[in-house]
Backbone bond lengths (Angstrom), bond angles and torsions (degrees), N, CA, C in turn:
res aa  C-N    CA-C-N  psi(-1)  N-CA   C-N-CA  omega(-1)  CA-C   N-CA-C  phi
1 X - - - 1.452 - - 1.532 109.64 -
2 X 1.377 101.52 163.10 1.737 97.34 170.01 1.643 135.04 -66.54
3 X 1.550 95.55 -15.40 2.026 93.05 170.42 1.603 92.61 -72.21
4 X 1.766 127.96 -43.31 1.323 109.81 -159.47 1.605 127.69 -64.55
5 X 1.839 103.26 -15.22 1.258 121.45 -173.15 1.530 88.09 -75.20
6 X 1.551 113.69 -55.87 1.491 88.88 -146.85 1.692 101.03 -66.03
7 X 1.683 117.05 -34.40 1.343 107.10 -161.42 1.504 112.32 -61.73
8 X 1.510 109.65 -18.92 1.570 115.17 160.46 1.681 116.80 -46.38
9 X 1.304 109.51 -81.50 1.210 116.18 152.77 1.384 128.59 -1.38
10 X 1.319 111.48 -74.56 1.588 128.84 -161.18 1.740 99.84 -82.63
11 X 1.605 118.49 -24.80 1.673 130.35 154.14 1.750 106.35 -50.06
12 X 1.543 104.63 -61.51 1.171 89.20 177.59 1.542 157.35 -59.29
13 X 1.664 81.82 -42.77 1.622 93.18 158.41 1.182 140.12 -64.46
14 X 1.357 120.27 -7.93 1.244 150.93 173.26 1.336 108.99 -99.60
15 X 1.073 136.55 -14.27 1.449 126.80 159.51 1.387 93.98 -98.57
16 X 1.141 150.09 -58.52 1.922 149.50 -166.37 2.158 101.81 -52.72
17 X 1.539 116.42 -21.73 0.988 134.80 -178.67 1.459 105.77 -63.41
18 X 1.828 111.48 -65.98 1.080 138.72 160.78 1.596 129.28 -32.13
19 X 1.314 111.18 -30.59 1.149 101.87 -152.92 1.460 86.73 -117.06
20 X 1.811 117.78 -29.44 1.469 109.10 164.49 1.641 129.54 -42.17
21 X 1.778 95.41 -44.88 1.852 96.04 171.10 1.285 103.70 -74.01
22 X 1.284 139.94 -15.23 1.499 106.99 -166.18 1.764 104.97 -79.44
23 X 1.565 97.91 -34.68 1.441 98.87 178.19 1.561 113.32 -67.34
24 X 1.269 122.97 -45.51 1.394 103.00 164.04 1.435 129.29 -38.89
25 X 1.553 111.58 -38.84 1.509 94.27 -154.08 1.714 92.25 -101.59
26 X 1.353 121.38 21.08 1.691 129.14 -170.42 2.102 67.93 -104.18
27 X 1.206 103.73 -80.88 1.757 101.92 -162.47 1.548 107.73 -32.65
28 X 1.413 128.12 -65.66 0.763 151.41 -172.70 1.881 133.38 -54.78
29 X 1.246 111.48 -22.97 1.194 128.12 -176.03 1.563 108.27 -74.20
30 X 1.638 117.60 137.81 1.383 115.94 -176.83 1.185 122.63 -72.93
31 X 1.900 132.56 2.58 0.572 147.65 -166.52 1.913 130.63 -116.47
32 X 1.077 129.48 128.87 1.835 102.82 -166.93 1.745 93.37 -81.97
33 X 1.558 86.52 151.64 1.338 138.32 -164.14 1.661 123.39 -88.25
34 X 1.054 137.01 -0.67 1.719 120.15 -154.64 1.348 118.48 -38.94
35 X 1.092 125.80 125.08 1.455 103.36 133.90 1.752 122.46 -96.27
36 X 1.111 116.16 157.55 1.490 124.26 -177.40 1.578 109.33 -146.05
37 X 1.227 101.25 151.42 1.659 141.88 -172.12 2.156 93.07 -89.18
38 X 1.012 103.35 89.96 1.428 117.76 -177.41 1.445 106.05 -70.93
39 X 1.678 138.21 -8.59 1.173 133.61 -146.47 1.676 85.17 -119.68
40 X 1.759 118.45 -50.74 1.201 129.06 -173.84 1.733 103.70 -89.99
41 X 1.217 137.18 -0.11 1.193 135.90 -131.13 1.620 126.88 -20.70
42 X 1.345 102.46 85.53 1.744 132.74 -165.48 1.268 81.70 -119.45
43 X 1.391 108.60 160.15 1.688 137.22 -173.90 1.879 80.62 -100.38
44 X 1.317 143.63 135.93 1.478 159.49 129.97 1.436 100.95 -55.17
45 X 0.952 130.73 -74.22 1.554 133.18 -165.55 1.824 125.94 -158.10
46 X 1.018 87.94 153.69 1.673 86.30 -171.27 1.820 124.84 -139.90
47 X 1.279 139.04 129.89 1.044 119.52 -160.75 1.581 98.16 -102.36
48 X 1.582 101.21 -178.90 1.256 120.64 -159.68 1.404 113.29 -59.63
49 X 1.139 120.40 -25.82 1.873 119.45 -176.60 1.859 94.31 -89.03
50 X 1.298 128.13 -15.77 1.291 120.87 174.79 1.356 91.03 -65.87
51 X 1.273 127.69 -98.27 1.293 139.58 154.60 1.460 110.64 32.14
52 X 1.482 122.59 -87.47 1.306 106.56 161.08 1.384 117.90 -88.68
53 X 1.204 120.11 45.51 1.484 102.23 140.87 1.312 121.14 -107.39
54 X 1.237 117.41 3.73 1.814 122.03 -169.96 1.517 86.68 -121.15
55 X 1.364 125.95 -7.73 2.031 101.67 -162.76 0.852 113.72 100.00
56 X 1.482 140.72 -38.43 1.654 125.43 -133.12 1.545 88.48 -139.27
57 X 1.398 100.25 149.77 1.875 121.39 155.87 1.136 118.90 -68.31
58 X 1.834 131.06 131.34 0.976 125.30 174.19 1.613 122.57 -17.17
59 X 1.421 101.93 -50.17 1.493 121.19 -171.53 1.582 105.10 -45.91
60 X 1.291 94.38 -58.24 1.875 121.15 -164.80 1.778 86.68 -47.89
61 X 1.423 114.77 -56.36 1.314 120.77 -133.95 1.588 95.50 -74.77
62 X 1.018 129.22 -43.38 1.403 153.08 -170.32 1.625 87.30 -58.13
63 X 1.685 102.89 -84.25 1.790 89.43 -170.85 1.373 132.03 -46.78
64 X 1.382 105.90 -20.41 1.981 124.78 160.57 1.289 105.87 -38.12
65 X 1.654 106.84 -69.44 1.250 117.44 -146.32 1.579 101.06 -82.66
C-alpha cells in the first residue's frame, strides 16, 4: 500500500542519512581507523590518517596483507 511505500521510503532515508555520518566521521577523524574481517583477519578498509600512518594505500595495504 501507499503508507508501506512511503514508510519504506522514509526507512530509507534514514538509514542513507546514517550511513552518510558514519562515513564522514570514519574519513574524517584525526585518528587511523581499521576496520577488519576478524574471521579472515584482513584489514576491510582503512581511512586516510591510517594510510599515513603505516605508508601504504589502502590498495598497497590489502595486496600486503
Amino acid at each position: 500500500t501507499n503508507k508501506e511505500l512511503l514508510f519504506l521510503h522514509e526507512q530509507n532515508e534514514l538509514l542513507l542519512a546514517s550511513e552518510s555520518r558514519y562515513k564522514s566521521y570514519f574519513e574524517n577523524a584525526s585518528f587511523p581507523i581499521f576496520v577488519l574481517d576478524p574471521k579472515r583477519d584482513v584489514v576491510l578498509e582503512m581511512n586516510k590518517q591510517a594510510e599515513e600512518f603505516l605508508g601504504y594505500s589502502k590498495n598497497e595495504f590489502i595486496k600486503i596483507n
